[in-house]
N, C-alpha and C positions, 0 to 999 in steps of 0.2 A: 641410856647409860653413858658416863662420861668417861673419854676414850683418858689415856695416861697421858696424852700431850695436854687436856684441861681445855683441848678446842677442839671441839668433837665434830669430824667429819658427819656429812650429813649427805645421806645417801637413799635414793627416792628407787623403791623398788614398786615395779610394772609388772603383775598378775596376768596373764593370757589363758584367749579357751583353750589346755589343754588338760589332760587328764594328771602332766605334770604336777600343776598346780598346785597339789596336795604336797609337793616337797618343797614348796615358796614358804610353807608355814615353819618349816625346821629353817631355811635359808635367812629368812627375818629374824629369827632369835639367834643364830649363831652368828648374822651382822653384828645385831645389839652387843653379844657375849664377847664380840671382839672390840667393841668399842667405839661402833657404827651409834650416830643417833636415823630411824627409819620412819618414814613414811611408805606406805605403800596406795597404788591405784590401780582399780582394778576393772577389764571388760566385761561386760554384760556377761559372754558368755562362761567368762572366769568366775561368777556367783555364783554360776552353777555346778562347780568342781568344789567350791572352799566359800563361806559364808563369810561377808565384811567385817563383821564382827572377830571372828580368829583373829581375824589382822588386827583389830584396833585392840582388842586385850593383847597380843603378843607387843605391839607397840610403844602401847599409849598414845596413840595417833587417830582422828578420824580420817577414814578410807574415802578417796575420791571415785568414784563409782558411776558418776555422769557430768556432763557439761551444765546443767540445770539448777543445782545445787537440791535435789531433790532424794538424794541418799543423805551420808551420814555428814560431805562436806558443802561447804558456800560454791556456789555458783563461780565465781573466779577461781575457783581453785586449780584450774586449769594454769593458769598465771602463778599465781603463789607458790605451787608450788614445784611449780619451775625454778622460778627464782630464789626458792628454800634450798634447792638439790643445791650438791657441790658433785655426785659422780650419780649418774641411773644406771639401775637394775633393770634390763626385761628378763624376766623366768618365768615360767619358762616361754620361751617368745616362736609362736608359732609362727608358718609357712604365711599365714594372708597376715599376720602382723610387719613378716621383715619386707613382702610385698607394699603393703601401704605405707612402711617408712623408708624404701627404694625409693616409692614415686611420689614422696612429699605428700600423702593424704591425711586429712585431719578430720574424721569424720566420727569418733568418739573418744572419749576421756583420755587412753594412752595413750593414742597417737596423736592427739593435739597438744597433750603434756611433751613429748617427745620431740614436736615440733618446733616448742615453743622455750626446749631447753639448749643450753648454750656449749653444756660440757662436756664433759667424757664420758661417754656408754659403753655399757657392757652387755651382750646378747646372749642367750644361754637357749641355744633353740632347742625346740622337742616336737618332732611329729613323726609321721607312718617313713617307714626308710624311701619309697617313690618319692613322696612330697621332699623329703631332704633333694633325691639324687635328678626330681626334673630338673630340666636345664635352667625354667624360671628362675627355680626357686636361688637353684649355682649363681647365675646372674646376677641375682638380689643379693646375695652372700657379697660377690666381687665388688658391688657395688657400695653394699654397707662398711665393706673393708677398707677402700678406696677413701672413703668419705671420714675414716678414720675410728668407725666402729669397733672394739671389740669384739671379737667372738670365742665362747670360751664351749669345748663339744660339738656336736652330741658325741655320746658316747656309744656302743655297742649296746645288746645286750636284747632283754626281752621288752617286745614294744607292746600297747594296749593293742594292737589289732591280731594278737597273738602270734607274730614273728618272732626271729631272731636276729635283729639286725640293725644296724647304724641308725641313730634316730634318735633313741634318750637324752631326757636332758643332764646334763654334766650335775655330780653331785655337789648338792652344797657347799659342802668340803672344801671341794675344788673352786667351785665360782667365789667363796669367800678370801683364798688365798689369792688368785687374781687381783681382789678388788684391791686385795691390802696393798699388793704390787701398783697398782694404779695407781691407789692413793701418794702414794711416794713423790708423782710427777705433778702435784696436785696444788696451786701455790698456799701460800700463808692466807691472802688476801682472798680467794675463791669466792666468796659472796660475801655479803653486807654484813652477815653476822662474824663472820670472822676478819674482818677486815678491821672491827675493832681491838682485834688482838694482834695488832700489828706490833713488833719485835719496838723496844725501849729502843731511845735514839743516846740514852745518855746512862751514866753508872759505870762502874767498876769491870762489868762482862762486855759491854759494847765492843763489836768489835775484837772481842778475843776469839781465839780458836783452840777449844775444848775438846779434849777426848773422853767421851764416857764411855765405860765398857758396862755391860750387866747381861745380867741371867748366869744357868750356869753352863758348862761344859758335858758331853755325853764325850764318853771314854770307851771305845769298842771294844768288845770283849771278841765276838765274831761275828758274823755276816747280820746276825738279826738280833744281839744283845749288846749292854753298855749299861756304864757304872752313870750314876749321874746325883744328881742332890735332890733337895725340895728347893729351892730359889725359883721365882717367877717372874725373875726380872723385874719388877711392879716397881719398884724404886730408883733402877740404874734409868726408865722408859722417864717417870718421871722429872728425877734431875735432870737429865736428856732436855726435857720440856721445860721444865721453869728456868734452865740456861737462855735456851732459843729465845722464851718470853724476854729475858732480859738485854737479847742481842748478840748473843755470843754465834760463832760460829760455830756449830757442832756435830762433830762425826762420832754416829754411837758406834759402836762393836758389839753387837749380840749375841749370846750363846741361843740354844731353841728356846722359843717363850710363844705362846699362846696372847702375844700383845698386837695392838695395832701403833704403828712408828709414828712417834707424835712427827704433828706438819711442823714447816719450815727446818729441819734438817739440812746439813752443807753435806752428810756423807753418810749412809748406812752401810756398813758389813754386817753380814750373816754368816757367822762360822758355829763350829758343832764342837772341836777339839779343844783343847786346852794350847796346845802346839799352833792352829789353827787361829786362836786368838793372840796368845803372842806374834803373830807374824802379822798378824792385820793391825796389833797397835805397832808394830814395829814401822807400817806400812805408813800407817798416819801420820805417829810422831816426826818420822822423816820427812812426809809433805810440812811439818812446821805446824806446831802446837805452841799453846802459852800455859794449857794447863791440861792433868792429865788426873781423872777421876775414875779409879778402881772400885765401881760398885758390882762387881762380876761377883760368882762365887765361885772360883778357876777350881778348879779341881787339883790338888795336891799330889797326885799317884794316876798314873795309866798302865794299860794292859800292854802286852804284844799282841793284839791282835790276831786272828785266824782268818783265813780266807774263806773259809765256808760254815755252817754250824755244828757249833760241839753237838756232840752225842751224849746223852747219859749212862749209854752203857759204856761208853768210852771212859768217863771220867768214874764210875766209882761209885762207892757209896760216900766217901768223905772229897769233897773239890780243892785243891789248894789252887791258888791264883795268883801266880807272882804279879807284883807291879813295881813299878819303877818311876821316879820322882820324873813330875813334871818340870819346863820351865819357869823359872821365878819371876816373873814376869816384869816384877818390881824390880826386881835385883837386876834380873839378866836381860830387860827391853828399855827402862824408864830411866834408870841409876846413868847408864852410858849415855845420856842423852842431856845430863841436867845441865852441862854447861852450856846450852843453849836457852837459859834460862826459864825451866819447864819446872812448873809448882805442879805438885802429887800431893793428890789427896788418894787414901787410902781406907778402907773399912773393915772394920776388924769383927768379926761375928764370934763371941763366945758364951759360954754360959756359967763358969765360973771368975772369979779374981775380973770382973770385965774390964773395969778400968786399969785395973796395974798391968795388965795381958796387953791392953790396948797401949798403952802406953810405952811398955818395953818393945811392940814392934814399930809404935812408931821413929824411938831409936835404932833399934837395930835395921830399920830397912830404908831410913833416912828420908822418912817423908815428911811433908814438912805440913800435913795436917793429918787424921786418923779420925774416924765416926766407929765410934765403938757403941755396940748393938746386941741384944741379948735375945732370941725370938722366942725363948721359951718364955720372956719373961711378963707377966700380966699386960694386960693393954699392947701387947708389941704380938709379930706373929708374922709368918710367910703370905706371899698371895696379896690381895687387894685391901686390905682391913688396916687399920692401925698403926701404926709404930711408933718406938720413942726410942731415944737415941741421944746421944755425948758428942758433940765436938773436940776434940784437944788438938792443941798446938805444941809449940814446941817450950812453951810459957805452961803446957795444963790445961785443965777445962777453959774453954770457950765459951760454951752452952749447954745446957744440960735440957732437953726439950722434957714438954708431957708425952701421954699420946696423943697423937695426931693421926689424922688420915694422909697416907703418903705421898698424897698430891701437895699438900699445905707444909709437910713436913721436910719435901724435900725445895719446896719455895725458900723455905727456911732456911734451911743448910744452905743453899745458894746467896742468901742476902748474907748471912754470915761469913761465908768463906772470902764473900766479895769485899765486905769490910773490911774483916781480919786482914788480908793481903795489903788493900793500900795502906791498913796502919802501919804497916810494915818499918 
């Protein structure tokens, strides 16, 4: 699956004998589902918890299985795909596995893949709590940490040998959110295949420094609820990425989104608030912007908040829910800022009058482009599918797209806006 940057991180996940195993197969597809492309290899003894096959249908990859090439992959796949990885997975990675890659051994499939790779690892160990808390195994840990290993758990809880204690391996969930974190540190250039998507040396974006914000905002109601949209950030991740392709420098601003952050990025924030996000583009534009691309969905209204959670019998049979206007973000971050000669691009989501809507805010809020966007409307839509969309300036339409898938669409918007400005 192709991640939102259109240069999909490639991540080679390591199967071991444990009884874990069986949650490597949920960890593969919520790589994928994040925007991971996966490979996975797997020990002798790990066939015997989870069959190679799982992996290659959850994939679409054949499973390296031996040195010999006498499973599903080639004899050198030991090699290849080494040099395929951009970050390895071990999961769950047992007690004689971080043993043999303490002491540099390569004496089947994972641990000569492991050997033989260059990059950044991630360990996800799982065994009986002794085996965790021997002092070997501590050692091995120290030394895998040393050496600049990742380790992400174990966690608590109940082990196969029918304990209650320290030893599981960390859930999916968890080791997935890591990876994304890694990913970040991870360059443009990481292997062969991405290295042909190295950033345009020349164009219109070279060289600028871009703020894109997207997704949307979660608005607290109280300790465990929040107002929030359908937005999935799928578009602000995208134009994020077809900037970067063209050279620009770019700091996204994220609301929460289930995406993984395209490569090559100058700056990532991660905020939740609408307040949150104005202070983070507040933050940017101040280090020095040339252009400033509102593909967020800010939220309009927030709560006051409570400290703890409402009760229903507290509230009633009917709820009222004061809120109160958020920051403008346009108005009250981006406007004070233009005479430092900062172009706004802006997006206007409606489903009525789109263009005359679109058009009146891009006067009244003085930005000096507008992508006006309709999701209810055929061919267009939230999430990863489709969309079609208006450019206007300050002259009117621009471009009027079809649908598009919003990798290619917001490539688009990007060759566009880059023109448009120098006709200037």
């Amino acid at each position: 699956m192709a991640s939102p940057s259109g240069s999909t991180l490639r991540v080679l996940l390591m199967v071991t004998g444990g009884i874990a195993a069986y949650k490597s197969c949920f960890l593969a597809r919520l790589l994928m589902q994040a925007g991971f492309s996966v490979k996975v290899a797997m020990t002798d003894a790990a066939t015997h918890f989870v069959t190679p096959m799982t992996f290659q249908v959850l994939t679409g990859h054949p499973v390296a299985t031996d040195l010999w090439g006498e499973g599903q992959s080639e004899a050198l796949d030991h090699i290849e795909y080494a040099r395929w990885a951009d970050l390895t997975i071990i999961a769950p990675a047992t007690a004689n596995t971080m043993a043999k890659a303490a002491g540099g051994i390569a004496d089947e499939i994972v641990t000569t893949l492991l050997l033989a790779f260059p990059g950044p690892v991630l360990m996800a160990p799982a065994m009986n709590d002794n085996m965790w808390r021997h002092p070997a195994t501590q050692a091995n840990r120290a030394l895998l940490e040393e050496r600049g290993v990742t380790l992400v758990g174990p966690g608590a809880g109940w082990l196969a040998c029918g304990t209650v204690d320290e030893g599981r391996m960390a859930e999916p969930e968890e080791i997935v959110a890591v990876a994304k974190r890694m990913a970040l540190s991870i360059p443009q250039d990481g292997n062969v295949a991405a290295a042909s998507e190295t950033p345009a040396v020349n164009g219109p974006w070279h060289g600028t420094k871009v703020v894109i914000t997207a997704g949307p905002t979660h608005e607290s109601i109280d300790a465990v609820r929040y107002l929030a949209n359908r937005s999935s950030g799928a578009m602000g991740y995208a134009l994020a990425a077809a900037a970067v392709k063209r050279g620009a420098e770019v700091t996204l601003v994220s609301g929460p989104v289930d995406l993984l952050p395209p490569r090559g990025l100058a700056g990532l924030e991660l905020v939740a608030s609408a307040q949150d996000m104005a202070q983070a583009v507040a933050k940017a534009l101040d280090a020095g912007a040339d252009w400033l691309i509102m593909a967020a969905a800010v939220a309009d209204y927030t709560v006051a908040a409570v400290p703890g959670k409402l009760k229903k019998e507290d509230l009633g049979d009917v709820w009222q829910l004061p809120l109160h206007r958020n920051p403008d973000i346009l108005a009250d971050v981006a406007n004070p800022r233009r005479d430092r000669g900062l172009t706004v691009v802006g997006f206007a989501l409606e489903t009525e009058q789109v263009l005359d809507r679109a058009a009146a805010k891009l006067q009244a809020k003085g930005m000096d482009f507008v992508v006006a966007n309709d999701p209810t409307a055929p061919g267009s839509g939230f999430g990863s599918g489709n969309h079609q969309v208006t450019l206007l300036g300050e002259d009117g339409i621009i471009w009027a797209s079809e649908s598009l898938p919003k990798e290619i669409l917001a490539g688009e918007i990007i060759e566009r806006l880059g023109r448009a400005k120098t006709s200037e």
